[in-house]
PDB file as gemmi writes it, atoms N, CA and C in Angstrom:
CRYST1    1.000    1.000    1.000  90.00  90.00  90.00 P 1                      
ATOM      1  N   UNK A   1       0.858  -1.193   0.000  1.00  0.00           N  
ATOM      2  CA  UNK A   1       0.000   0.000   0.000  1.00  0.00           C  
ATOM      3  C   UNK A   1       0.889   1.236   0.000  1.00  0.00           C  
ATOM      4  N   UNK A   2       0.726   2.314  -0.496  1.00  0.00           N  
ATOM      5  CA  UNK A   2       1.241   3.586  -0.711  1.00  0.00           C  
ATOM      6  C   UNK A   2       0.291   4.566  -0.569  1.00  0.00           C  
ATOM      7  N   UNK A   3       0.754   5.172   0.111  1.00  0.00           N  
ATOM      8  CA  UNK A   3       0.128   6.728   0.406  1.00  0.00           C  
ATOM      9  C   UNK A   3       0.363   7.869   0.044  1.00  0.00           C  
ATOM     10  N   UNK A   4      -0.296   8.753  -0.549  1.00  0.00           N  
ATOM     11  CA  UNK A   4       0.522  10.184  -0.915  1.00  0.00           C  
ATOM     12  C   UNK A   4      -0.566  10.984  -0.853  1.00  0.00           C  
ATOM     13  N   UNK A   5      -0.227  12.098   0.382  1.00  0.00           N  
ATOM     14  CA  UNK A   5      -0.848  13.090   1.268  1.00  0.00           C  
ATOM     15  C   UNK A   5      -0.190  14.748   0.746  1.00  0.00           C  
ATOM     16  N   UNK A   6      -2.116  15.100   0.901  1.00  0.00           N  
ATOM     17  CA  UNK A   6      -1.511  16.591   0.278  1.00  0.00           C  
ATOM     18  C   UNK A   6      -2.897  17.287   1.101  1.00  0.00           C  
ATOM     19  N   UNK A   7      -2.136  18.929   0.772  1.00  0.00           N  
ATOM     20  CA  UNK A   7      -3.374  19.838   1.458  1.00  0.00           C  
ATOM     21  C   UNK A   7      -2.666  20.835   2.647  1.00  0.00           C  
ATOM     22  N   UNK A   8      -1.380  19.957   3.152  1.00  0.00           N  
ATOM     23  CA  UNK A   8      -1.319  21.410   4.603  1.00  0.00           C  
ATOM     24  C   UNK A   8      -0.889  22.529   3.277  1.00  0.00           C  
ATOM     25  N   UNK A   9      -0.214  23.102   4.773  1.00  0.00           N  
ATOM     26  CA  UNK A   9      -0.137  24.971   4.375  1.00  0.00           C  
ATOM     27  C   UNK A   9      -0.249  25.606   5.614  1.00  0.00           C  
ATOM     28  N   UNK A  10       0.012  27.168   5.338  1.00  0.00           N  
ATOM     29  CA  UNK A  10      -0.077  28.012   6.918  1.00  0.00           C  
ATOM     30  C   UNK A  10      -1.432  28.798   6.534  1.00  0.00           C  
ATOM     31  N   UNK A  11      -1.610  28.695   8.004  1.00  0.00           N  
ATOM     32  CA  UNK A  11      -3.240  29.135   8.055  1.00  0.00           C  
ATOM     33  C   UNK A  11      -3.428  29.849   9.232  1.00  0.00           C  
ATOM     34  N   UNK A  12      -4.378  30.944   9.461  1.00  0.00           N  
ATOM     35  CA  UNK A  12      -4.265  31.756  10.462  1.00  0.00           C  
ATOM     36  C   UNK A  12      -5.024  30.877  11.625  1.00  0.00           C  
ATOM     37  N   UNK A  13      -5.212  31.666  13.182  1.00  0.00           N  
ATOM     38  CA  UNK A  13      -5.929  30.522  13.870  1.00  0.00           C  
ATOM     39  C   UNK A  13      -7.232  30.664  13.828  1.00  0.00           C  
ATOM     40  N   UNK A  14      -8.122  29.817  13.822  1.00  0.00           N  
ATOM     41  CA  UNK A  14      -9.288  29.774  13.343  1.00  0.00           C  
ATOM     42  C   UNK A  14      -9.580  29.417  12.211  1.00  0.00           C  
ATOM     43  N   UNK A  15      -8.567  29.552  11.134  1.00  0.00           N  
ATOM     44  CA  UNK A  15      -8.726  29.339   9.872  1.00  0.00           C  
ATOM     45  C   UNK A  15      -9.616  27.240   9.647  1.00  0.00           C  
ATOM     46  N   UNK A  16      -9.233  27.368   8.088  1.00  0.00           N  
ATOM     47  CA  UNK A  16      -9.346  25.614   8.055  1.00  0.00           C  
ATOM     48  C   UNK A  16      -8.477  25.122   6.785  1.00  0.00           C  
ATOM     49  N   UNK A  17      -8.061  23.746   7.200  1.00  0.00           N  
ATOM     50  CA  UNK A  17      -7.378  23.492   6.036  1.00  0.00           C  
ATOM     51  C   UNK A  17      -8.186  21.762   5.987  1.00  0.00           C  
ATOM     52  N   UNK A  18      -8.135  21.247   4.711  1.00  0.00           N  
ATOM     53  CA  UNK A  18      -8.413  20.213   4.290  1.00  0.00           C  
ATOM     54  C   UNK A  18      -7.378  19.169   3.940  1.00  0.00           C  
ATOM     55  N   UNK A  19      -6.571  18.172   4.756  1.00  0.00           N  
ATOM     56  CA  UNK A  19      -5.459  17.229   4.112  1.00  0.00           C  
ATOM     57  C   UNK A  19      -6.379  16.264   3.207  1.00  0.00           C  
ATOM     58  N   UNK A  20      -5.953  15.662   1.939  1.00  0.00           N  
ATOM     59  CA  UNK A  20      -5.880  14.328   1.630  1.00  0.00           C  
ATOM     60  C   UNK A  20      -4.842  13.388   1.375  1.00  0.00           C  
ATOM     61  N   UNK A  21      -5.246  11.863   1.051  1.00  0.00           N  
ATOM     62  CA  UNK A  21      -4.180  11.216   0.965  1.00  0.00           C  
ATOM     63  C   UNK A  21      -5.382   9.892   0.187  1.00  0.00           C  
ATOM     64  N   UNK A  22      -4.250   9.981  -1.057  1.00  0.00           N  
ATOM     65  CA  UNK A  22      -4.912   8.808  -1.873  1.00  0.00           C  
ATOM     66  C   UNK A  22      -3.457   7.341  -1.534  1.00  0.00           C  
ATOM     67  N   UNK A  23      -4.590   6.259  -1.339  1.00  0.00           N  
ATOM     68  CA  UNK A  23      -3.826   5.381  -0.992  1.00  0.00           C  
ATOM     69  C   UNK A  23      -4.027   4.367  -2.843  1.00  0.00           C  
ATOM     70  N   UNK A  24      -3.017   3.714  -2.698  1.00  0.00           N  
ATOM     71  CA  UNK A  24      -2.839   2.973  -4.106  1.00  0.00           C  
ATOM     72  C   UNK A  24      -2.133   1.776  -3.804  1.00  0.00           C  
ATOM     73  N   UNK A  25      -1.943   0.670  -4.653  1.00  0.00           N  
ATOM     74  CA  UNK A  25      -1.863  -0.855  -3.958  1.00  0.00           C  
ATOM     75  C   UNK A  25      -2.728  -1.468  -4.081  1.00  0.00           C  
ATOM     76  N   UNK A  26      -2.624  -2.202  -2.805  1.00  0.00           N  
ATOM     77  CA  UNK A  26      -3.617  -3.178  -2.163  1.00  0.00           C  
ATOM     78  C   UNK A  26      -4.471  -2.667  -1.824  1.00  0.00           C  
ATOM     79  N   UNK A  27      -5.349  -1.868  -1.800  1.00  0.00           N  
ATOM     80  CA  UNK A  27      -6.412  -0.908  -0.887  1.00  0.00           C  
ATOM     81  C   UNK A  27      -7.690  -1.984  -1.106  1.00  0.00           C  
ATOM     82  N   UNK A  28      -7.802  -2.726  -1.330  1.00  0.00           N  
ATOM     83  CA  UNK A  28      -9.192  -3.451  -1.018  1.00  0.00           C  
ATOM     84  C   UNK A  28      -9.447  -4.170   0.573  1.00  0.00           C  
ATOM     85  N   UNK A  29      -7.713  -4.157   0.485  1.00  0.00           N  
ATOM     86  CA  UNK A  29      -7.367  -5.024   2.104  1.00  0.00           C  
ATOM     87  C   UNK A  29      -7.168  -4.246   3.334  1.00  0.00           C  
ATOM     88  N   UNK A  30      -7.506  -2.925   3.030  1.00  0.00           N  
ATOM     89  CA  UNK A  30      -7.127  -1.801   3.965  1.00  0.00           C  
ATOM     90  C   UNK A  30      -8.167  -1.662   5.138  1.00  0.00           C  
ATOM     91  N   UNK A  31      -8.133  -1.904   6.206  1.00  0.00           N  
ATOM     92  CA  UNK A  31      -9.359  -2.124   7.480  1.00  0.00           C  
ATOM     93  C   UNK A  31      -9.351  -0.656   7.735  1.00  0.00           C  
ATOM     94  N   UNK A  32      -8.256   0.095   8.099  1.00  0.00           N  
ATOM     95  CA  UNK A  32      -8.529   1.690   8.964  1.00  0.00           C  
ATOM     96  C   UNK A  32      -7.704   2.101   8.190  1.00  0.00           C  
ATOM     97  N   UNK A  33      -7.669   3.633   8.032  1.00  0.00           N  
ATOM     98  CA  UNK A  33      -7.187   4.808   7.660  1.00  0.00           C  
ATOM     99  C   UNK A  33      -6.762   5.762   8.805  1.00  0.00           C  
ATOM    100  N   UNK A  34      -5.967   6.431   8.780  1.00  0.00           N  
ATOM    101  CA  UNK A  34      -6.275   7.321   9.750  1.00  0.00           C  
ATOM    102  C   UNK A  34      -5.289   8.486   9.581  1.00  0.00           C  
ATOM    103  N   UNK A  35      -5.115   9.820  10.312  1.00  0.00           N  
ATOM    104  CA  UNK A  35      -3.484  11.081  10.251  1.00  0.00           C  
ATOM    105  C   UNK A  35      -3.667  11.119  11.630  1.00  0.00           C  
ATOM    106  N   UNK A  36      -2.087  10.702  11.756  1.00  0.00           N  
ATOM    107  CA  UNK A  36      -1.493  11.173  12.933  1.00  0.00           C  
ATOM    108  C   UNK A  36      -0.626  12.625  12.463  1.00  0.00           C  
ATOM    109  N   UNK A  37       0.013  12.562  13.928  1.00  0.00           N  
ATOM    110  CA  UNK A  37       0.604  14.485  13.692  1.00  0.00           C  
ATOM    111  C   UNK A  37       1.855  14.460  14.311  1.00  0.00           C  
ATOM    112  N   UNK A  38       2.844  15.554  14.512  1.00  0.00           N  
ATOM    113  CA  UNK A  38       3.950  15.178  15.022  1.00  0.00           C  
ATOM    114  C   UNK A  38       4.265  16.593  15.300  1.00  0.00           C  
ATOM    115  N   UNK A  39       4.398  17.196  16.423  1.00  0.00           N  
ATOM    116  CA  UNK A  39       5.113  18.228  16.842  1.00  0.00           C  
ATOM    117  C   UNK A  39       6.456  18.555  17.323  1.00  0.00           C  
ATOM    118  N   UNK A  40       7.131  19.493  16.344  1.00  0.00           N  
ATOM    119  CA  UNK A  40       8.737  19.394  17.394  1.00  0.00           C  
ATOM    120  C   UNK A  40       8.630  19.326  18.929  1.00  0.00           C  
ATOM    121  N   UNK A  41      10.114  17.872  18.928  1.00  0.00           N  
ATOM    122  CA  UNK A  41       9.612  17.633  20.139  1.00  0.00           C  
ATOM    123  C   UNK A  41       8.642  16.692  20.434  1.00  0.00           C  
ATOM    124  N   UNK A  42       8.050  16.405  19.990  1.00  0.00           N  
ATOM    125  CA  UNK A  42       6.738  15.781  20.400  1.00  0.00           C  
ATOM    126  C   UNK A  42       6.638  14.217  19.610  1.00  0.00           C  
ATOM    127  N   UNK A  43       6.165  13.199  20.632  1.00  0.00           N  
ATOM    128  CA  UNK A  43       6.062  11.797  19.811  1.00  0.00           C  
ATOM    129  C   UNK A  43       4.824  11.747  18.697  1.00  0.00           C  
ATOM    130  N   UNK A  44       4.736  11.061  17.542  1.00  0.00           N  
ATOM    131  CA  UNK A  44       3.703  11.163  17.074  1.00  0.00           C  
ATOM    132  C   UNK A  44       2.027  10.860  17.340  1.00  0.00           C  
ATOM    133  N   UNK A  45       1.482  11.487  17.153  1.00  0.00           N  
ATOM    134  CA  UNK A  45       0.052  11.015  17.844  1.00  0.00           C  
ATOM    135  C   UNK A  45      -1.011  10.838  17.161  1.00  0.00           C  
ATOM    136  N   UNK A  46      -1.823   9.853  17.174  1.00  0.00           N  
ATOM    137  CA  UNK A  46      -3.010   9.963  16.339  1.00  0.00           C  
ATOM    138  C   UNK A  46      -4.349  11.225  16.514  1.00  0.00           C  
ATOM    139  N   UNK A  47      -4.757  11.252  15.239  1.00  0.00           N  
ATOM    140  CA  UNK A  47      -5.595  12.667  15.839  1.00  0.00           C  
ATOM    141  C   UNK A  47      -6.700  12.051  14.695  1.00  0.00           C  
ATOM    142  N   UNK A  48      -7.105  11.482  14.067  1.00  0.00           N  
ATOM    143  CA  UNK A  48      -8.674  10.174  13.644  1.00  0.00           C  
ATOM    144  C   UNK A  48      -7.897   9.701  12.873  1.00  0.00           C  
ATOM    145  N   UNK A  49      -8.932   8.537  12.628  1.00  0.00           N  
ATOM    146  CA  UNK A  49      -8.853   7.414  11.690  1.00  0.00           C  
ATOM    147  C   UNK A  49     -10.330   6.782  11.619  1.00  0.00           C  
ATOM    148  N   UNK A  50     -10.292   6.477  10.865  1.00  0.00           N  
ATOM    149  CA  UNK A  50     -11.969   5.656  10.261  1.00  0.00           C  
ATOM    150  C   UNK A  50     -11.652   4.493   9.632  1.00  0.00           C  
ATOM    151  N   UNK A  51     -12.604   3.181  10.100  1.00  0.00           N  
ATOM    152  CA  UNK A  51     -12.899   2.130   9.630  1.00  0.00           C  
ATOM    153  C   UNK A  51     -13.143   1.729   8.321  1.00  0.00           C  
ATOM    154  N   UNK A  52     -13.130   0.749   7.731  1.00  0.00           N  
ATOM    155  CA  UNK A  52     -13.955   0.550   6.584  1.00  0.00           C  
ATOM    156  C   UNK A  52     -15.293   0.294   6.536  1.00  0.00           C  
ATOM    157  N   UNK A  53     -15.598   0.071   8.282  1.00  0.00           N  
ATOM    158  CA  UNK A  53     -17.277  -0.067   8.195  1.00  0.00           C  
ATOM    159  C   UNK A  53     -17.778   1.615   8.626  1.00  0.00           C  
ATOM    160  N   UNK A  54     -16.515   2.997   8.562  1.00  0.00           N  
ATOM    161  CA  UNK A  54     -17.122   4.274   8.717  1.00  0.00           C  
ATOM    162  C   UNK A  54     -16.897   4.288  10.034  1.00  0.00           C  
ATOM    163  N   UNK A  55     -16.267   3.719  10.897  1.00  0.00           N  
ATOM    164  CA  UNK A  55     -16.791   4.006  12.268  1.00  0.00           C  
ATOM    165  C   UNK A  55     -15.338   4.890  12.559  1.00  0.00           C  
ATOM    166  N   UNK A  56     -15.426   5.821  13.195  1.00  0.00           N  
ATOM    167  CA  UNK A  56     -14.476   6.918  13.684  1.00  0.00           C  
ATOM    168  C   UNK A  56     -14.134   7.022  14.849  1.00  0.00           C  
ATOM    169  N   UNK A  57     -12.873   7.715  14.962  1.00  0.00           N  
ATOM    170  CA  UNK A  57     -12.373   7.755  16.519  1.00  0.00           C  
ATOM    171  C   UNK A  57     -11.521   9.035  16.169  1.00  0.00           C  
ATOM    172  N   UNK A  58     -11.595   9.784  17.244  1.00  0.00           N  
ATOM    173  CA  UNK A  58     -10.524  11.297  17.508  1.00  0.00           C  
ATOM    174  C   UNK A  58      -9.846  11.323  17.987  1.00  0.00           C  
ATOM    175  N   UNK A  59      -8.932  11.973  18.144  1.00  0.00           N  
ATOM    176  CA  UNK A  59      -8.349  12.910  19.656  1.00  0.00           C  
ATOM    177  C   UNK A  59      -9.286  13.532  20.472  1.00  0.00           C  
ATOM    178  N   UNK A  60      -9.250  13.779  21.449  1.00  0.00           N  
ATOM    179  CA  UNK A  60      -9.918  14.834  22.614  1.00  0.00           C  
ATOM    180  C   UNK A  60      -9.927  16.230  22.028  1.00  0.00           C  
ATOM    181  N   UNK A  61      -8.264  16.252  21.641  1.00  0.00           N  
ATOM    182  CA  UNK A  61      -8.121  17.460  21.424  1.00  0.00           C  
ATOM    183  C   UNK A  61      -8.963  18.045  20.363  1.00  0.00           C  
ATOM    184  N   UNK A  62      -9.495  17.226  19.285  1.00  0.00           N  
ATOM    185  CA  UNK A  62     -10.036  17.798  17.853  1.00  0.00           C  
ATOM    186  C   UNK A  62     -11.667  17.400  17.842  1.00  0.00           C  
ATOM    187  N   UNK A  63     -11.494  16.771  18.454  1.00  0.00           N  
ATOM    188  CA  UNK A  63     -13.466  16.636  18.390  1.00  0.00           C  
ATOM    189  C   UNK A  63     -13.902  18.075  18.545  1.00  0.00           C  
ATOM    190  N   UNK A  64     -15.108  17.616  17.659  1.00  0.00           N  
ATOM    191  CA  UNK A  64     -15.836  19.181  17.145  1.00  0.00           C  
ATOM    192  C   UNK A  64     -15.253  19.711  16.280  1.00  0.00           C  
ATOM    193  N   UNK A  65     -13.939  19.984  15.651  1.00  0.00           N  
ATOM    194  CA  UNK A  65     -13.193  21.093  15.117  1.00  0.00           C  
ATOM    195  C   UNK A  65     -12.934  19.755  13.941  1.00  0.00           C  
ATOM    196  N   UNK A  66     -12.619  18.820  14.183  1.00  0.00           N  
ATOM    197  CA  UNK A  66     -11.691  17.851  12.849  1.00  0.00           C  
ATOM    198  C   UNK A  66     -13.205  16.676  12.478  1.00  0.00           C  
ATOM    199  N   UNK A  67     -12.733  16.450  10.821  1.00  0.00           N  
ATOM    200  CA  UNK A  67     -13.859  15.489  10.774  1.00  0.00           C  
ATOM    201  C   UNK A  67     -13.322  14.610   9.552  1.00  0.00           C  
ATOM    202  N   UNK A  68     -12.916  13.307   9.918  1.00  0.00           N  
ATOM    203  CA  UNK A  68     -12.597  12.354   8.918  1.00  0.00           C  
ATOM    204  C   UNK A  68     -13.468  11.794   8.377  1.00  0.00           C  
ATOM    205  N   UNK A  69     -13.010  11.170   6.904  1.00  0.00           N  
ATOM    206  CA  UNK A  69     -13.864  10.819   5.984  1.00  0.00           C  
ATOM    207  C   UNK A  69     -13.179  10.118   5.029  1.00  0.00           C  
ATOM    208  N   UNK A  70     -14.331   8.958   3.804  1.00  0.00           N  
ATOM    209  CA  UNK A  70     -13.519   8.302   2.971  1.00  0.00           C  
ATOM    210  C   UNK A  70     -14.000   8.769   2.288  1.00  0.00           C  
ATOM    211  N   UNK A  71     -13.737   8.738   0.333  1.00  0.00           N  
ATOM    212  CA  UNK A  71     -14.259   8.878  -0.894  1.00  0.00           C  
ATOM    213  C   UNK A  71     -14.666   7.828  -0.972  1.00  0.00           C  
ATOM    214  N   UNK A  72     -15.831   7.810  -1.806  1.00  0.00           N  
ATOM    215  CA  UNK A  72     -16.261   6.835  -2.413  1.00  0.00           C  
ATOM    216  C   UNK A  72     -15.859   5.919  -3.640  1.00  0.00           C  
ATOM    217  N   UNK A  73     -14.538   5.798  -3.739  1.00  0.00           N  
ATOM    218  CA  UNK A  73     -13.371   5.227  -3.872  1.00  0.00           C  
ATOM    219  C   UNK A  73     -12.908   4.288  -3.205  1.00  0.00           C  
ATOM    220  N   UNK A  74     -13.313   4.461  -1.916  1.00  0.00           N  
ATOM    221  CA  UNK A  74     -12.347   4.493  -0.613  1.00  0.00           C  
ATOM    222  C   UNK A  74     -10.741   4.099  -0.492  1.00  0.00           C  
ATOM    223  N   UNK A  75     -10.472   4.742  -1.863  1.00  0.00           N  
ATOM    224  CA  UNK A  75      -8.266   4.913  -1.744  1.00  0.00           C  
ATOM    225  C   UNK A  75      -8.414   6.100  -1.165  1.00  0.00           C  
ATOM    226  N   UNK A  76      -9.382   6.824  -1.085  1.00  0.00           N  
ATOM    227  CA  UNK A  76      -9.210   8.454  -0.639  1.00  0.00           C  
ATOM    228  C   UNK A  76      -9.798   8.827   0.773  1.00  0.00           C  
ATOM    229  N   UNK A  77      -9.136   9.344   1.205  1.00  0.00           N  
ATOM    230  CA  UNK A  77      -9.072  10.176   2.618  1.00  0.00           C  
ATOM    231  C   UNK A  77      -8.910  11.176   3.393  1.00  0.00           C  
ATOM    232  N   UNK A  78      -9.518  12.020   3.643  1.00  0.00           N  
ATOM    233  CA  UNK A  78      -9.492  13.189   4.366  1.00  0.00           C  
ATOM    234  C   UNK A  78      -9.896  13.441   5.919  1.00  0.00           C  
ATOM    235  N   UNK A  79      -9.090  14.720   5.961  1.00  0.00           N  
ATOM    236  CA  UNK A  79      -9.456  15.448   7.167  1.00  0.00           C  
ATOM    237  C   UNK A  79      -9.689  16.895   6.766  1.00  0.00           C  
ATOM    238  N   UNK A  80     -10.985  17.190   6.832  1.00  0.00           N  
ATOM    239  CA  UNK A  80     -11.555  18.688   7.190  1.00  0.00           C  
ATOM    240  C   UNK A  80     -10.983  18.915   8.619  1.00  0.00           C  
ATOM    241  N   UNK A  81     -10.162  19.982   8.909  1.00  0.00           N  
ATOM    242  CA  UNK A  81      -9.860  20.753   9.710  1.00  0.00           C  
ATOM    243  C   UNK A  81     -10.154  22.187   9.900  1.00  0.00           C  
ATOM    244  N   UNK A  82     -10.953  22.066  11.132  1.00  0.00           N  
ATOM    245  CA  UNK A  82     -11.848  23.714  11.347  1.00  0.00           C  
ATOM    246  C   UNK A  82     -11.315  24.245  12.425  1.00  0.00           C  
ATOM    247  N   UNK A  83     -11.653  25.937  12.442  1.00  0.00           N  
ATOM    248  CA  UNK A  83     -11.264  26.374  13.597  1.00  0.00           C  
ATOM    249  C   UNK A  83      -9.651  25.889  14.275  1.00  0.00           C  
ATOM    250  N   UNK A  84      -8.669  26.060  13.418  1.00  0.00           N  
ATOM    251  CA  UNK A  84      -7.201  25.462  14.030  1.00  0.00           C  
ATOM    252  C   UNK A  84      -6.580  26.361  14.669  1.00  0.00           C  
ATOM    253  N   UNK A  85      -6.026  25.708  15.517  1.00  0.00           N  
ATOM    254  CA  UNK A  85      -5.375  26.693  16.539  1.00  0.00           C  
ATOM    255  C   UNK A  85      -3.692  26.452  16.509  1.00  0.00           C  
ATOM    256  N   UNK A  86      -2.705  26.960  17.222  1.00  0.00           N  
ATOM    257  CA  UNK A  86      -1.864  26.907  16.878  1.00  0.00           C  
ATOM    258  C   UNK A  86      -1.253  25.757  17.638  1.00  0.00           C  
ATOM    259  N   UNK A  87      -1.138  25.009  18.648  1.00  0.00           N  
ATOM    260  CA  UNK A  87      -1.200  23.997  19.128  1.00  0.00           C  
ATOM    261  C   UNK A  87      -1.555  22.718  18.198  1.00  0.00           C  
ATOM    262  N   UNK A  88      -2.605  22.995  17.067  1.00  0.00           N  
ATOM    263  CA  UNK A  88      -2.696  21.447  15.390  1.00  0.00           C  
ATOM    264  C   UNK A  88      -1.680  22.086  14.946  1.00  0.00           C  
ATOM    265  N   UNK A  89      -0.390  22.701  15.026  1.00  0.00           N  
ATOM    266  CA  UNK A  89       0.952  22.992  14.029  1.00  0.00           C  
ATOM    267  C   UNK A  89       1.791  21.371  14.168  1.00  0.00           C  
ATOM    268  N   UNK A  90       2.206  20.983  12.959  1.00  0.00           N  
ATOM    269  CA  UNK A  90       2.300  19.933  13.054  1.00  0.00           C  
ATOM    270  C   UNK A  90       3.063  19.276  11.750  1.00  0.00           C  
ATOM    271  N   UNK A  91       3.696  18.151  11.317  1.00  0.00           N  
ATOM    272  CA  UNK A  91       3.538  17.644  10.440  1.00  0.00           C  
ATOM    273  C   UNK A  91       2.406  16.503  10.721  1.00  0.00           C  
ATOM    274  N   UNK A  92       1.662  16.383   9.897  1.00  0.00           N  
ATOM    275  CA  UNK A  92       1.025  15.419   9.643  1.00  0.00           C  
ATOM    276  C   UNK A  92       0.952  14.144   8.203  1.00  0.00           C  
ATOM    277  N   UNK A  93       0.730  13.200   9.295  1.00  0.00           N  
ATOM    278  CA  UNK A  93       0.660  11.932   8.511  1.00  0.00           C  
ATOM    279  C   UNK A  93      -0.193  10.892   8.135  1.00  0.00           C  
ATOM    280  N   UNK A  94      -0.389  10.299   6.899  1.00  0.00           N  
ATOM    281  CA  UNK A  94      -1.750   9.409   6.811  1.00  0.00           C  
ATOM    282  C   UNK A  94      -1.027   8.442   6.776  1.00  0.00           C  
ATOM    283  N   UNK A  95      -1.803   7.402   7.553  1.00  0.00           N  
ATOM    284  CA  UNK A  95      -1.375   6.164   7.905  1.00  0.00           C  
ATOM    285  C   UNK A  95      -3.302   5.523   7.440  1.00  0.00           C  
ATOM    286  N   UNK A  96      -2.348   3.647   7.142  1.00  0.00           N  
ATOM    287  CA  UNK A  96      -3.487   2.690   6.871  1.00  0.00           C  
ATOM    288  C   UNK A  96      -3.322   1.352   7.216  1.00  0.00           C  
ATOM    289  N   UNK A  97      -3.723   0.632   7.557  1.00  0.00           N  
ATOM    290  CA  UNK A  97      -3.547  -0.377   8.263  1.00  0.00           C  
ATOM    291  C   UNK A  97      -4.389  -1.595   7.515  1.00  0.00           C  
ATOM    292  N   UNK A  98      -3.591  -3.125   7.458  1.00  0.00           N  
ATOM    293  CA  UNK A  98      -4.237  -4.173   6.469  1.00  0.00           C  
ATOM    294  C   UNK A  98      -3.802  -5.225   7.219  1.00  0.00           C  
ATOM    295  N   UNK A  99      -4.161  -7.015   7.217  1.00  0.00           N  
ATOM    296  CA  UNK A  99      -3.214  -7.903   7.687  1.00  0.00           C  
ATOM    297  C   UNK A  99      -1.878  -7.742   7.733  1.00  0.00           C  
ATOM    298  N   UNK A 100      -0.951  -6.902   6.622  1.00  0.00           N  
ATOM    299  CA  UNK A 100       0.308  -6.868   6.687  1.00  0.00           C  
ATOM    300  C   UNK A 100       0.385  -6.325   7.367  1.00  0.00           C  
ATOM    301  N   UNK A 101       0.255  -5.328   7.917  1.00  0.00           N  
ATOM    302  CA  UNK A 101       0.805  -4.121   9.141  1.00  0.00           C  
ATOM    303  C   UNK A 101       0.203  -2.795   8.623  1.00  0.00           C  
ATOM    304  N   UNK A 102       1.264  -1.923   9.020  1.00  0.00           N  
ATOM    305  CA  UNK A 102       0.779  -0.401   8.332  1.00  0.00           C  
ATOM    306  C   UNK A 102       1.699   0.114   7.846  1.00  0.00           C  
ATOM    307  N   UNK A 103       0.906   1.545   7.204  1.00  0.00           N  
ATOM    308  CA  UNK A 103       1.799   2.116   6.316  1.00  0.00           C  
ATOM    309  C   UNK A 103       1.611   3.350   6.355  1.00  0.00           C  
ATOM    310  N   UNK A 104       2.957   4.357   6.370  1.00  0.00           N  
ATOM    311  CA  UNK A 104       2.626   5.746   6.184  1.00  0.00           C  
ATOM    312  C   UNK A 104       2.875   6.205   5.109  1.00  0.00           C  
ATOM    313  N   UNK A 105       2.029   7.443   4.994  1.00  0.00           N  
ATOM    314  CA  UNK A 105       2.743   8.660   3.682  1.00  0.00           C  
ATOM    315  C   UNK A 105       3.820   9.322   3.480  1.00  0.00           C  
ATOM    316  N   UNK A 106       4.234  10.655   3.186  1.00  0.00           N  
ATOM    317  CA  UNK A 106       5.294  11.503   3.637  1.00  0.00           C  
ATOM    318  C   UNK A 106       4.182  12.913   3.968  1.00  0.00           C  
ATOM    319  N   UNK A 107       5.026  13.271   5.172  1.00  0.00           N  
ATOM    320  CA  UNK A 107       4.528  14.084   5.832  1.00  0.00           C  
ATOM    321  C   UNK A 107       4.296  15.169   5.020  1.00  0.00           C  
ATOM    322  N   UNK A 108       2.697  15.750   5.874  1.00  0.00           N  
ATOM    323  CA  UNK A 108       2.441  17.489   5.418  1.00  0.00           C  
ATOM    324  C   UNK A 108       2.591  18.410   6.106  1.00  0.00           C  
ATOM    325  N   UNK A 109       2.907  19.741   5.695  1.00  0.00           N  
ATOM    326  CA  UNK A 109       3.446  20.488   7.109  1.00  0.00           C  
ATOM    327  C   UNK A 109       2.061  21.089   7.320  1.00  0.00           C  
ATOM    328  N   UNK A 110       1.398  21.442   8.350  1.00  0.00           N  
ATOM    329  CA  UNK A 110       0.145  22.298   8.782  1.00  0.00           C  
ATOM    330  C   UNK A 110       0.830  23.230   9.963  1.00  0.00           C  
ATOM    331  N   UNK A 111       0.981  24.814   9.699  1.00  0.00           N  
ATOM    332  CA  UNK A 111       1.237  25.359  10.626  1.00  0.00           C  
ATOM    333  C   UNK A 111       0.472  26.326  11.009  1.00  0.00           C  
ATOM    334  N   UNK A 112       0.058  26.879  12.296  1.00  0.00           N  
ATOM    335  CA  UNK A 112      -0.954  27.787  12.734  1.00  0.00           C  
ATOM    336  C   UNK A 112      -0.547  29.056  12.935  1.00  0.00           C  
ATOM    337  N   UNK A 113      -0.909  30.103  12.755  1.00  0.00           N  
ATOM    338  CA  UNK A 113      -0.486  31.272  13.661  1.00  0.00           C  
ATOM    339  C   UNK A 113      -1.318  31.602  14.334  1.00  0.00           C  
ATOM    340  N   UNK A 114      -0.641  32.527  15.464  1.00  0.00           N  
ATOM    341  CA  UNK A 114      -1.235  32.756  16.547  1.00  0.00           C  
ATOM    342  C   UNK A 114      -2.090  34.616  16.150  1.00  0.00           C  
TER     343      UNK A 114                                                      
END                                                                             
């Protein structure tokens, strides 16, 4: 499976930005999707991912403000990101997960100002 993620950029706070990431491969075998994030300094963390049966999970931190989703494709994946603050500055990453294990993209930069 291969991933290739697009969409950050700098954005004021409050603003919104939209990542995607089309996955290619094997994607029929793909169970979850999901972007984690990575702050200098900081270990990487998941912030959603969605099932193939749709079912979703967040961060604390982004509920309400972030909302994952598949295409109806489902190689495709997004995160609508609303209302960002400067604390989502980040690289972010799409990750997917199959019997083999998982797999990431190459990172996007999303940075906030204050």
């Amino acid at each position: 499976v291969q991933l290739q993620a697009s969409g950050g950029g700098l954005v004021q706070a409050g603003g919104s930005l939209r990542l995607s990431c089309a996955a290619s491969g094997r994607i029929f075998s793909i169970d979850v999707m999901g972007w984690y994030r990575q702050a200098p300094g900081n270990q990487r963390e998941l912030v959603a991912a969605i099932t193939r049966g749709g079912s979703t999970n967040y961060a604390d931190s982004v509920k309400g403000r972030f909302t994952i989703s598949r295409g109806n494709a489902k190689n495709m994946v997004y995160l609508q990101m609303n209302s960002l603050k400067p604390e989502d500055t980040g690289v972010y990453y799409c990750n997917a997960r199959d019997f083999g294990g998982g797999y990431w993209g190459q990172g996007t930069q999303v940075t906030v100002s204050s």
